[in-house]
C-alpha positions as YAML, in Angstrom:
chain: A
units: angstrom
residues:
- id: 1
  name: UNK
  ca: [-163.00, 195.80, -127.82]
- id: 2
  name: UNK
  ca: [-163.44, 193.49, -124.84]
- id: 3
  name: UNK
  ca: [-166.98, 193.47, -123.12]
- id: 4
  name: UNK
  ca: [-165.14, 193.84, -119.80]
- id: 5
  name: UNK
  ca: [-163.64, 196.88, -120.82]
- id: 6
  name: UNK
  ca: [-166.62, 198.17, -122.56]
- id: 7
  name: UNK
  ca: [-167.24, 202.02, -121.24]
- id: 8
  name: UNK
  ca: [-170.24, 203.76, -123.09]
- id: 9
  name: UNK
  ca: [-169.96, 207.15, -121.64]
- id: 10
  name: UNK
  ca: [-166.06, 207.37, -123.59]
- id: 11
  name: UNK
  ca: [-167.57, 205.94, -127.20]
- id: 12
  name: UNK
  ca: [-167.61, 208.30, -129.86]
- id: 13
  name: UNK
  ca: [-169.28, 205.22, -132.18]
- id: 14
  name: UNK
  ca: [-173.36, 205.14, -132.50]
- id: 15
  name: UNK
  ca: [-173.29, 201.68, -134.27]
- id: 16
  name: UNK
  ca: [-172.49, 198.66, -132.28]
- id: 17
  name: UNK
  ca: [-172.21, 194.29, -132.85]
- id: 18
  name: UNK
  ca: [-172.43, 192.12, -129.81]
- id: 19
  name: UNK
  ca: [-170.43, 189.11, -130.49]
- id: 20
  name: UNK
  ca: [-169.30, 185.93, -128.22]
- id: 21
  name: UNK
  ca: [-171.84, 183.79, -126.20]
- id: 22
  name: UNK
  ca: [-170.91, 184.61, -122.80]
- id: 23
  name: UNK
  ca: [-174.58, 185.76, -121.02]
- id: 24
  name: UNK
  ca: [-173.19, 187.57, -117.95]
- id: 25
  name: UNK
  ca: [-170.96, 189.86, -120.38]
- id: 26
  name: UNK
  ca: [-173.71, 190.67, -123.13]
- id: 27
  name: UNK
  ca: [-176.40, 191.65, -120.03]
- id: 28
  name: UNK
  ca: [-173.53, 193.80, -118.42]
- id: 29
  name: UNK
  ca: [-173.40, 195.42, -121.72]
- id: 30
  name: UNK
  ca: [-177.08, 195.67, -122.67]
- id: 31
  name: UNK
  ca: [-177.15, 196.90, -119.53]
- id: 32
  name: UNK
  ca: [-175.23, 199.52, -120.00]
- id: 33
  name: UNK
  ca: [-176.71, 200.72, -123.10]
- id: 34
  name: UNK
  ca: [-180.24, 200.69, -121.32]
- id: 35
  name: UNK
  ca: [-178.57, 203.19, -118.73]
- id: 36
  name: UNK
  ca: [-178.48, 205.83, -120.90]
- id: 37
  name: UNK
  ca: [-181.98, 206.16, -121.26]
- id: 38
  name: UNK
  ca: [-183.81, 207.14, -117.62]
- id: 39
  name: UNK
  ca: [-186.29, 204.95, -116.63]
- id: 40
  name: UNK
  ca: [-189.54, 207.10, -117.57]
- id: 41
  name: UNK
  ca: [-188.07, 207.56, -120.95]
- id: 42
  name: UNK
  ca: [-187.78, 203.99, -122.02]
- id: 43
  name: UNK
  ca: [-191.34, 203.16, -123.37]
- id: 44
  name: UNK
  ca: [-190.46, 205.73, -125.87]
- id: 45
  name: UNK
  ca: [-186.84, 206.33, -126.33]
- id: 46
  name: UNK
  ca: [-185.94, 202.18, -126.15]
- id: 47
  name: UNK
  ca: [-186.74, 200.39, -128.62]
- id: 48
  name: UNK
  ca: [-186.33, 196.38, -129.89]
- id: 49
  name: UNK
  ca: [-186.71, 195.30, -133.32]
- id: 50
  name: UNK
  ca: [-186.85, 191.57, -133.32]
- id: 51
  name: UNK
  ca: [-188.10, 191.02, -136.92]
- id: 52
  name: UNK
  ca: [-186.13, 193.47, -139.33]
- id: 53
  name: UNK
  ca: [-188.53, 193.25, -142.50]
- id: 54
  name: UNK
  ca: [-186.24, 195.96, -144.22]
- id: 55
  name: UNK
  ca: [-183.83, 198.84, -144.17]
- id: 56
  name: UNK
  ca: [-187.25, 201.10, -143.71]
- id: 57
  name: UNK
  ca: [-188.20, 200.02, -140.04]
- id: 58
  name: UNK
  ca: [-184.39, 200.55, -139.16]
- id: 59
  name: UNK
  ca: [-184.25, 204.29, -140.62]
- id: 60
  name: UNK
  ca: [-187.94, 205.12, -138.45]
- id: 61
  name: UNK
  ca: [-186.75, 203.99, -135.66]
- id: 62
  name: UNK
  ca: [-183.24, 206.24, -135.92]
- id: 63
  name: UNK
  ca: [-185.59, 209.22, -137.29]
- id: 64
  name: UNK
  ca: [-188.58, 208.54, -135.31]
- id: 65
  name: UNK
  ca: [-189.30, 212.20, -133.32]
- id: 66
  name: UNK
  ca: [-188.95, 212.15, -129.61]
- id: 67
  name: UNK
  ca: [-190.68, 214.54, -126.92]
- id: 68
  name: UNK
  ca: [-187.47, 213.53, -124.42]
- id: 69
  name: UNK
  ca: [-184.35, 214.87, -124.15]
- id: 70
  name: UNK
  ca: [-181.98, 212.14, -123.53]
- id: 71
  name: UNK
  ca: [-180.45, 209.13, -126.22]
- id: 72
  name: UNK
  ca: [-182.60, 207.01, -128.48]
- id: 73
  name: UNK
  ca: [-181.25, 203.38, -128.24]
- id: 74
  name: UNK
  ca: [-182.15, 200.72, -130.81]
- id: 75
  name: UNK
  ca: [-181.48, 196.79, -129.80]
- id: 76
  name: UNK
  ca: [-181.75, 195.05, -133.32]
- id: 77
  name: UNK
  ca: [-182.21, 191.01, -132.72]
- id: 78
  name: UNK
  ca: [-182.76, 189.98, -136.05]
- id: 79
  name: UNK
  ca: [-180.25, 189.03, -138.34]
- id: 80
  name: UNK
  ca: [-181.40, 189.54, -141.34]
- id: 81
  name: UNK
  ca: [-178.78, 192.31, -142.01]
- id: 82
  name: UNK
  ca: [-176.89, 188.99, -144.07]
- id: 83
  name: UNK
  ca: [-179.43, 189.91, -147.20]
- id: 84
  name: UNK
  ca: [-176.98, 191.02, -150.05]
- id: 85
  name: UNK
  ca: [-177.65, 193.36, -152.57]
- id: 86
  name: UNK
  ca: [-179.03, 196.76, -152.77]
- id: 87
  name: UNK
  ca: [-180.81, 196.16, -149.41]
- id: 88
  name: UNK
  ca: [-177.37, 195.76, -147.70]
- id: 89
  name: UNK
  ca: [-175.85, 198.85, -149.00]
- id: 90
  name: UNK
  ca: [-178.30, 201.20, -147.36]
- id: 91
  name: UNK
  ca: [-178.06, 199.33, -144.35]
- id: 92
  name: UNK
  ca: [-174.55, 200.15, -144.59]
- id: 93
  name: UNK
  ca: [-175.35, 203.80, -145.22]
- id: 94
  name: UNK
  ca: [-177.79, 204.14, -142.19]
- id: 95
  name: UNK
  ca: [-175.18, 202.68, -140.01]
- id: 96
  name: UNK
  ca: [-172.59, 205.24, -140.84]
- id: 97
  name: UNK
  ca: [-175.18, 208.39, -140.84]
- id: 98
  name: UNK
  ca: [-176.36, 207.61, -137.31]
- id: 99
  name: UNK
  ca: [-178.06, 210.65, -135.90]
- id: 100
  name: UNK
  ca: [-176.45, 211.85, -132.91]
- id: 101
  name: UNK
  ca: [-178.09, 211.29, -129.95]
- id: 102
  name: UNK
  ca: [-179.32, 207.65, -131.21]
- id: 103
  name: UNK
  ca: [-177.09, 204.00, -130.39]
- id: 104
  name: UNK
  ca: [-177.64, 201.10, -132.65]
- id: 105
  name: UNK
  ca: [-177.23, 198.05, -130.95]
- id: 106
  name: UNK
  ca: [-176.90, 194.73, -132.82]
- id: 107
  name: UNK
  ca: [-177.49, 191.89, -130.90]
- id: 108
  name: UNK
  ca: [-177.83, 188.63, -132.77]
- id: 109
  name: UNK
  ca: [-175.27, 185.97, -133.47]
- id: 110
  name: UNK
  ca: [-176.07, 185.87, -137.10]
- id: 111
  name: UNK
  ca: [-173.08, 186.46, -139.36]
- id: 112
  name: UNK
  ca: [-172.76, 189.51, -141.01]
- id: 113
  name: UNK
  ca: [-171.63, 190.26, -143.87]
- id: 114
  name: UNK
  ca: [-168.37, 192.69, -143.85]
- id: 115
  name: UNK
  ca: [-169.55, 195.66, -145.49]
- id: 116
  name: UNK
  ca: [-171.95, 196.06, -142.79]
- id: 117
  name: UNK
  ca: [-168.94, 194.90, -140.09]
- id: 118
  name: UNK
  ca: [-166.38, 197.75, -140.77]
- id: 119
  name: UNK
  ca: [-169.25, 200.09, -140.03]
- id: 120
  name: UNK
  ca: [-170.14, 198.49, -136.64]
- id: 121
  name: UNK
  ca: [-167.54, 198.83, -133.67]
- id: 122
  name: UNK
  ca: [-167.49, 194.95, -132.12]
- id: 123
  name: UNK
  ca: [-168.14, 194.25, -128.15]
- id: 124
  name: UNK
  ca: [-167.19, 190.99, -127.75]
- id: 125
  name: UNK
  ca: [-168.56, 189.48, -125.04]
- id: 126
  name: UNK
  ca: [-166.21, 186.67, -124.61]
- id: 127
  name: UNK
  ca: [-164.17, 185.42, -122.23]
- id: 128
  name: UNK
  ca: [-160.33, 183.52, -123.55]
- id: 129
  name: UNK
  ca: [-159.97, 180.85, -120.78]
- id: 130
  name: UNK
  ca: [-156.44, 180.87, -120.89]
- id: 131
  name: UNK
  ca: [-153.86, 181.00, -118.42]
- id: 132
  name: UNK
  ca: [-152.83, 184.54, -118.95]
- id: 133
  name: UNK
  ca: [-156.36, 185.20, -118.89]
- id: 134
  name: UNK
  ca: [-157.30, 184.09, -115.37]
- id: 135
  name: UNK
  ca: [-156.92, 187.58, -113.59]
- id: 136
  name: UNK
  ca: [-159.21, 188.84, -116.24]
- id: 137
  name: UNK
  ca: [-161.32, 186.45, -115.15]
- id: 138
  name: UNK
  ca: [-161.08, 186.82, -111.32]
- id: 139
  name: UNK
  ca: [-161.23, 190.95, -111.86]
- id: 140
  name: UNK
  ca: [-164.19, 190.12, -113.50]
- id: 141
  name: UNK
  ca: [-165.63, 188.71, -110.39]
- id: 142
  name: UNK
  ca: [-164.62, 191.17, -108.19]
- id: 143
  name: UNK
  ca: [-166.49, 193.44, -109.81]
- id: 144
  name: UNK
  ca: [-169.50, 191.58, -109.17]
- id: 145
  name: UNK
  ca: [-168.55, 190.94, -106.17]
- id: 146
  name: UNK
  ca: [-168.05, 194.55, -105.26]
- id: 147
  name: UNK
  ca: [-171.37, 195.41, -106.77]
- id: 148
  name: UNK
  ca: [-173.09, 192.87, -104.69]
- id: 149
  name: UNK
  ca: [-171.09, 194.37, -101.38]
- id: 150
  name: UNK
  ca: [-169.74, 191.15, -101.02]
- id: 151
  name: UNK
  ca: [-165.81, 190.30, -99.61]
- id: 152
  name: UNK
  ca: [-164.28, 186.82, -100.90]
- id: 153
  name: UNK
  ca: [-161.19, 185.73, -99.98]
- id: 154
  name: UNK
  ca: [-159.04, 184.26, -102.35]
- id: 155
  name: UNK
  ca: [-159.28, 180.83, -102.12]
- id: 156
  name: UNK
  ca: [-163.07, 181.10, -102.20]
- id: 157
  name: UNK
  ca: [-162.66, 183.23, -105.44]
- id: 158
  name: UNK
  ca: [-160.27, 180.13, -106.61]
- id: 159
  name: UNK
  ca: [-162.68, 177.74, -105.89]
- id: 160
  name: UNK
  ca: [-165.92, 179.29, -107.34]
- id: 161
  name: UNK
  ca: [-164.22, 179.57, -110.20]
- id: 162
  name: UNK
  ca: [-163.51, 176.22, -110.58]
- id: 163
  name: UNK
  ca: [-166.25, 174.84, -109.52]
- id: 164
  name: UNK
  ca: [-168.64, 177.32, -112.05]
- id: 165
  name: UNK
  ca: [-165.81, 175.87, -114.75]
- id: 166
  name: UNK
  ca: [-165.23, 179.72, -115.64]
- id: 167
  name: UNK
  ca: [-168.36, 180.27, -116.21]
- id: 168
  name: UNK
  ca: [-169.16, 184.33, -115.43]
- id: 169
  name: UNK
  ca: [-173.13, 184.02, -115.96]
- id: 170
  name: UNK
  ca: [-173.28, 180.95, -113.26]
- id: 171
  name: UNK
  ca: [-170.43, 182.89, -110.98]
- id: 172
  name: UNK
  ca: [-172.78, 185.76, -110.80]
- id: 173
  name: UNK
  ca: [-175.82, 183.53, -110.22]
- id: 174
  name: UNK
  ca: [-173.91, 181.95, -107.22]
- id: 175
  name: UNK
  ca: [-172.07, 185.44, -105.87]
- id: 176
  name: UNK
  ca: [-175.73, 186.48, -106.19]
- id: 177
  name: UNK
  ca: [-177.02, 183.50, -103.39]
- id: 178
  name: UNK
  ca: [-174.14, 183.61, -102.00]
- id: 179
  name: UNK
  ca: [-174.82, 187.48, -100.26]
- id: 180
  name: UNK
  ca: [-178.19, 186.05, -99.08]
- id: 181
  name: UNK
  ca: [-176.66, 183.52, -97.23]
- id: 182
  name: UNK
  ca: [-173.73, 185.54, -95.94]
- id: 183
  name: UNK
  ca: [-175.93, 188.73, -95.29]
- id: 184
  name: UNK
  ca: [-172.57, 190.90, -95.41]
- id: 185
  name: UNK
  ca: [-170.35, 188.39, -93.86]
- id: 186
  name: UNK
  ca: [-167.00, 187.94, -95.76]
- id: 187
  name: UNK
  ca: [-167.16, 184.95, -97.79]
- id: 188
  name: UNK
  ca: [-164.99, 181.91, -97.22]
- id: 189
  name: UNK
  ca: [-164.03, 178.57, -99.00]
- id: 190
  name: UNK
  ca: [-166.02, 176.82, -96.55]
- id: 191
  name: UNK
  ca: [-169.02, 178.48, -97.86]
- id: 192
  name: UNK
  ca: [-168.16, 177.88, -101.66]
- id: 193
  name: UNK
  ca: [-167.80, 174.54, -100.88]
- id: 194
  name: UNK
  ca: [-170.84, 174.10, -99.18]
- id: 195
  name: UNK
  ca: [-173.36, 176.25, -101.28]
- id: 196
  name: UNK
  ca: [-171.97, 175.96, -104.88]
- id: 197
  name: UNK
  ca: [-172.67, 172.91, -106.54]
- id: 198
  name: UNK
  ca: [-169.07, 171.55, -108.20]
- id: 199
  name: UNK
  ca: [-169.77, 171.09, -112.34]
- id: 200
  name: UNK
  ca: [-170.11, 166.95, -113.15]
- id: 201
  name: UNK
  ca: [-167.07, 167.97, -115.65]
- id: 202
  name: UNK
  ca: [-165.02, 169.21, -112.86]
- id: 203
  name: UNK
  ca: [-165.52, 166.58, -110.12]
- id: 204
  name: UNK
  ca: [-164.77, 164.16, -113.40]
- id: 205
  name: UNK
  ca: [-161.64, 166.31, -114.06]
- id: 206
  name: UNK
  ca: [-161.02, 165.73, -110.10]
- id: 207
  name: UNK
  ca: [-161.60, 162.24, -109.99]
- id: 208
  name: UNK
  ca: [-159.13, 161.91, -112.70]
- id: 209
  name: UNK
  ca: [-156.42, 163.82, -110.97]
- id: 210
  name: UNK
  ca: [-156.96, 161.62, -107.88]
- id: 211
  name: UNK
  ca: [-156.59, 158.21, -109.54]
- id: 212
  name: UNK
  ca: [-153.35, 160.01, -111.65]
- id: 213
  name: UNK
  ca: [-151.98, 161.19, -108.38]
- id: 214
  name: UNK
  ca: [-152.19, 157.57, -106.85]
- id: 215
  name: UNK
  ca: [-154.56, 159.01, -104.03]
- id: 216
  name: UNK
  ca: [-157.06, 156.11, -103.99]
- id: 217
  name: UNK
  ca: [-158.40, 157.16, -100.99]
- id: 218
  name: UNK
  ca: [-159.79, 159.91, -102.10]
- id: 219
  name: UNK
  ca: [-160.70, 158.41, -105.21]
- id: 220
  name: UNK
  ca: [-162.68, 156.18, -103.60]
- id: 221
  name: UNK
  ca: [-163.81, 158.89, -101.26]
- id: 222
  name: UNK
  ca: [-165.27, 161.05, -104.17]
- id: 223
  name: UNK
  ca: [-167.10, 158.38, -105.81]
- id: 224
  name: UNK
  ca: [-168.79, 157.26, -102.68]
- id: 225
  name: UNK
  ca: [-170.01, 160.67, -102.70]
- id: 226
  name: UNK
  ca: [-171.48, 160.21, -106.26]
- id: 227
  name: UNK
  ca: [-172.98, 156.87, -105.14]
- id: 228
  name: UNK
  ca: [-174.90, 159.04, -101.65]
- id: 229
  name: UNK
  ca: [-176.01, 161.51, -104.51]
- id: 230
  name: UNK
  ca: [-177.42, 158.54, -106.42]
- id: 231
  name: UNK
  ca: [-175.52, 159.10, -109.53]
- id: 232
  name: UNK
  ca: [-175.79, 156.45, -111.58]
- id: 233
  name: UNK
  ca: [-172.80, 153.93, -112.48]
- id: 234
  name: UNK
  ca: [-173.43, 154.43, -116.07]
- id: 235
  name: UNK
  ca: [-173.28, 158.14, -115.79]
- id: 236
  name: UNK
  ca: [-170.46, 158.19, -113.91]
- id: 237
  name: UNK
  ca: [-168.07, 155.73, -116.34]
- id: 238
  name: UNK
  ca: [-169.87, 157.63, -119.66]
- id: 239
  name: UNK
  ca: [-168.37, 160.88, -117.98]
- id: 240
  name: UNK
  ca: [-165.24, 159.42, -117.71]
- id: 241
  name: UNK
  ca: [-165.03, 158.26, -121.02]
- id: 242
  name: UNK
  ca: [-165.69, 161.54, -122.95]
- id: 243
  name: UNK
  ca: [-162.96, 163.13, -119.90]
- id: 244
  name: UNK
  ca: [-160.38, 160.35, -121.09]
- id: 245
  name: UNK
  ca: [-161.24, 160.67, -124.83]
- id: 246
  name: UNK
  ca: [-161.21, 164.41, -124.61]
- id: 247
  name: UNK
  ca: [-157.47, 163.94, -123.02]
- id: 248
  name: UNK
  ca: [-156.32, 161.64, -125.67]
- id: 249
  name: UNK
  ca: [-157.66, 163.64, -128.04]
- id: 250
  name: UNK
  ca: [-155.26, 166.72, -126.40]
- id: 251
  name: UNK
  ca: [-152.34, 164.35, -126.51]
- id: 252
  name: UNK
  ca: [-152.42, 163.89, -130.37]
- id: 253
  name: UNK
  ca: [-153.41, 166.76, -131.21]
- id: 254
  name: UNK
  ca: [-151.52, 170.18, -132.74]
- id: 255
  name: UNK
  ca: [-155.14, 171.93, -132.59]
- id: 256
  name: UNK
  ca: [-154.85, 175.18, -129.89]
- id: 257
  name: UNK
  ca: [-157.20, 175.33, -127.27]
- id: 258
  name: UNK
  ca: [-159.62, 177.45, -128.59]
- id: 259
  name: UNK
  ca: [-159.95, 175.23, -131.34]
- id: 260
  name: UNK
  ca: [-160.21, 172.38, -129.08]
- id: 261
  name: UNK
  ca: [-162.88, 173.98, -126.95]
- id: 262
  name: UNK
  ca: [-164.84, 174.63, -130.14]
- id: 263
  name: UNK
  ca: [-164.96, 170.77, -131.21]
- id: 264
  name: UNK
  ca: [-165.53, 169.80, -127.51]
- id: 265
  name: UNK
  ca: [-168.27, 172.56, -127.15]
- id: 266
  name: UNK
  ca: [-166.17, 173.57, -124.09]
- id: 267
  name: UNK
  ca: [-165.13, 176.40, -122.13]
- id: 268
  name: UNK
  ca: [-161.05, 176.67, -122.95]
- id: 269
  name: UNK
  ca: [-160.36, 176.55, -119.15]
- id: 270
  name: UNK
  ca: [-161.92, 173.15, -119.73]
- id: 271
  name: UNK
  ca: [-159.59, 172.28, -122.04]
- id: 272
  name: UNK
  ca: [-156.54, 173.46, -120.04]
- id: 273
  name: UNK
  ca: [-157.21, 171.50, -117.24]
- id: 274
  name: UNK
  ca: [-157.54, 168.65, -119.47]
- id: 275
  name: UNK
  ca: [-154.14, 169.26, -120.98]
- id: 276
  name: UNK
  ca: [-152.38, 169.57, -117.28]
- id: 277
  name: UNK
  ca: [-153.81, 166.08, -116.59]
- id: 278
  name: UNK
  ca: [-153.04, 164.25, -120.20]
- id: 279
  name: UNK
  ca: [-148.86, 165.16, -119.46]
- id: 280
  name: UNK
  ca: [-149.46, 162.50, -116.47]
- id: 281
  name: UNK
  ca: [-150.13, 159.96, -118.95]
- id: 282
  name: UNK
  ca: [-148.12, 158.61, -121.83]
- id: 283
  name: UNK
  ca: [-150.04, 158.21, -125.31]
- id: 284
  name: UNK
  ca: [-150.76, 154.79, -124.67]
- id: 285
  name: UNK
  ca: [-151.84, 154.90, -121.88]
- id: 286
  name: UNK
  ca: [-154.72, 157.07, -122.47]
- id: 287
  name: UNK
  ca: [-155.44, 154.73, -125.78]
- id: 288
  name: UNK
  ca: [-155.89, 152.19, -123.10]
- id: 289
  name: UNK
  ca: [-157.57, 153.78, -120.60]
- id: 290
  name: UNK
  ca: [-160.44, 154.63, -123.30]
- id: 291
  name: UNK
  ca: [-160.21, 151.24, -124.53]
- id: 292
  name: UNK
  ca: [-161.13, 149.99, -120.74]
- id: 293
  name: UNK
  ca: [-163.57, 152.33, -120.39]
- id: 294
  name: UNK
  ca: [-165.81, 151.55, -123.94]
- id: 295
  name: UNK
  ca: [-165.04, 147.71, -123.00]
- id: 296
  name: UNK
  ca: [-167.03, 148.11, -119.83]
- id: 297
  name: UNK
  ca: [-169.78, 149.96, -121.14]
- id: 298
  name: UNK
  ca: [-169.94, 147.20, -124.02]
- id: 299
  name: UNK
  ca: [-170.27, 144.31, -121.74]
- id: 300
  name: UNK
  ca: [-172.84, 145.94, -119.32]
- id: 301
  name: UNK
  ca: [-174.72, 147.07, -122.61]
- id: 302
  name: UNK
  ca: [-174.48, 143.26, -124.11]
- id: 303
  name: UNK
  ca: [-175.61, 141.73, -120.76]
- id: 304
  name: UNK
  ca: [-172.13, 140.17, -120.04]
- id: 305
  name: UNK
  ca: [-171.77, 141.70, -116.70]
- id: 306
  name: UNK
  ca: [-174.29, 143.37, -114.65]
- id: 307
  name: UNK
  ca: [-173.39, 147.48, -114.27]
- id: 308
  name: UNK
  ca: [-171.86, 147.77, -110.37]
- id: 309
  name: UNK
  ca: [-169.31, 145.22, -111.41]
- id: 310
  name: UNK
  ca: [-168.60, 146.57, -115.23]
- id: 311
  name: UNK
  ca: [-168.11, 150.20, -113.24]
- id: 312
  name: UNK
  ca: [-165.27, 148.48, -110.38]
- id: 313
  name: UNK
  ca: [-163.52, 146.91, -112.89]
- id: 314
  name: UNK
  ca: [-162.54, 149.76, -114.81]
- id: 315
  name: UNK
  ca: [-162.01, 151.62, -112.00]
- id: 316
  name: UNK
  ca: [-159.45, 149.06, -110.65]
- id: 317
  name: UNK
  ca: [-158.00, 148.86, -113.84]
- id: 318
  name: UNK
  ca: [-157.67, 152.50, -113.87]
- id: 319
  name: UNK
  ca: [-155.91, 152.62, -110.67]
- id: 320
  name: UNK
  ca: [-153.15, 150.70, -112.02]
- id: 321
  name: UNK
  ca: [-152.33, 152.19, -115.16]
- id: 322
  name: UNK
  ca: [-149.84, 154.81, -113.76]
...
C-alpha cells in the first residue's frame, strides 16, 4: 500500500516493510506507529533494534512481558534479515506468529529476501512523480498544510512545489517556516517566492525554458540574478551541461521515467520537466548544444579563454540555436 494512504487503526497485519526513500512519508508513518503507544508507555512498550544479532533478540522483544496495557511496537533497523538458511526460516515463522497486541516494524532499505517479503505487508513510502500523480502530490501537502493551520492558495501550492522539485520532506520543512512567518495569514505566491529558495536544478530547468522560448530578456534577467548571488560562471555552465545532457539523453532514449530518474539520481518530476523542454529541440540540436557547452568548459579549463568570456559565448550561441 501507499504511505499516503497508510491507516494503522484499519490494519489487521502485525508485520510491516518500509520501502521507498522519501523522508517526509517514512516519519509520517513511523509516526504513526509510535501513536499507538501513549507517551508514558514508550520507554517500555517501544522498542528499536538496530543490530539484529539473531532470530533470538527478535522473538524477546515480541514475548518480552509488559506491566502496560496498550501495543508493543518493534522498529527493526538492521537488515540482516538477508541471512539465508535455517536462520531465515524462523524469522519467517516469528513474522507470521506475531502476538497480538505487538507491530513489527521493518525499517531498513536492505533487500530482503522473499520468503521473509510475503510475510511482511509493504508501506511504500514513495512518491511516482508523474503527471497523473500530481494531485497526489498536492493532497499530500494539504494535509500538511492543514495540520500546520495553514491556507495556501493555489498558485502558491504550484509554486512550492516546483520550487522544492517535488520534494515532500523539503515542502514540509518550508510549509513548516512558512506558518512562522505568516502567523495564520493565508499564504500567497508572493510569499513562496520570497521565502523558499528555488532548487539550482529548477532555475537551470527555467533558464532553459527562457532561452527555448526566445525570451532573452529574461534570460538575461535570471542569470544576472545568479551573478548578484555570486554563483560562479563555472557552476552555472556545468549545471547547464548535465540539464542539456540529461535532455539529450531523454530524446534518444525508450527508457520510462522512472528508469530515467534512477540513472539521473532524480526525482521523476525532474525528469518530466526535462522531457517537456527536449520536444522544443530537434536531436541535433541538443547534440550541439552539449557539444557548445563541453567546448567552453574545455577552453576555460586549457587556459584558451579566461571563464566570463568562455560562459557568454555559449550563452550567445545558445540563444541562437532555436
Amino acid at each position: 500500500m501507499k504511505a499516503y494512504d497508510f491507516d494503522i487503526t484499519k490494519e489487521s497485519s502485525r508485520a510491516f516493510m518500509l520501502t521507498g526513500n522519501d523522508l517526509y512519508l517514512r516519519d509520517s508513518v513511523i509516526r504513526s506507529f509510535k501513536s499507538l503507544v501513549p507517551e508514558e508507555h514508550r520507554f517500555f512498550n517501544l522498542k528499536v533494534i538496530e543490530d539484529l544479532r539473531g532470530p533470538d533478540e527478535l522473538k524477546d522483544a515480541m514475548s518480552t512481558f509488559t506491566m502496560f496495557d496498550s501495543p508493543i511496537v518493534i522498529f527493526v533497523e538492521d537488515g540482516k534479515f538477508k541471512e539465508k538458511g535455517d536462520d531465515s526460516k524462523t524469522y519467517v515463522q516469528l513474522l507470521s506468529n506475531i502476538p497480538d497486541g505487538v507491530y513489527v516494524v521493518i525499517n531498513t532499505d536492505e533487500k530482503l529476501p522473499s520468503n521473509i517479503k510475503k510475510v511482511l505487508t509493504e508501506i511504500d513510502c514513495k512518491i511516482d512523480f508523474k503527471p497523473a500523480n500530481i494531485a497526489t502530490i498536492k493532497n499530500i501537502c494539504l494535509k500538511i498544510a492543514k495540520d500546520l493551520s495553514l491556507s495556501i492558495s493555489n498558485k502558491a501550492l504550484d509554486t512550492i512545489i516546483q520550487y522544492c522539485n517535488g520534494d515532500i520532506g523539503r515542502i514540509s520543512m518550508e510549509l513548516e517556516k512558512l506558518s512562522y512567518y505568516k502567523l495564520g495569514k493565508p499564504i500567497e505566491f508572493e510569499d513562496v517566492d520570497l521565502m523558499v529558495e528555488n532548487t539550482m536544478d529548477n532555475q537551470i530547468y527555467e533558464l532553459s525554458n527562457a532561452i527555448s522560448n526566445n525570451e532573452f530578456l529574461k534570460a538575461r534577467q535570471m542569470l544576472d540574478r545568479f551573478i548578484e548571488k555570486g554563483v560562479p560562471y563555472a557552476v552555472i555552465r556545468g549545471s547547464l551541461t548535465g540539464f542539456y545532457r540529461r535532455m539529450l539523453h531523454i530524446s534518444l532514449s525508450n527508457l520510462k521515467d522512472a528508469e530515467l530518474a534512477e540513472i539521473f539520481g532524480v526525482h521523476e518530476y525532474s525528469i518530466k520537466v526535462a522531457r517537456t523542454l527536449s520536444r522544443k529541440y530537434t536531436q541535433i540540436q541538443l547534440m550541439d548544444i552539449v557539444k557548445d557547452l563541453v567546448e567552453a568548459e574545455y577552453l576555460h579549463r586549457y587556459g584558451v579563454i579566461d571563464e566570463v568570456t568562455a560562459f557568454k559565448n555559449v550563452i550567445a550561441k545558445l540563444m541562437t540555436k532555436n
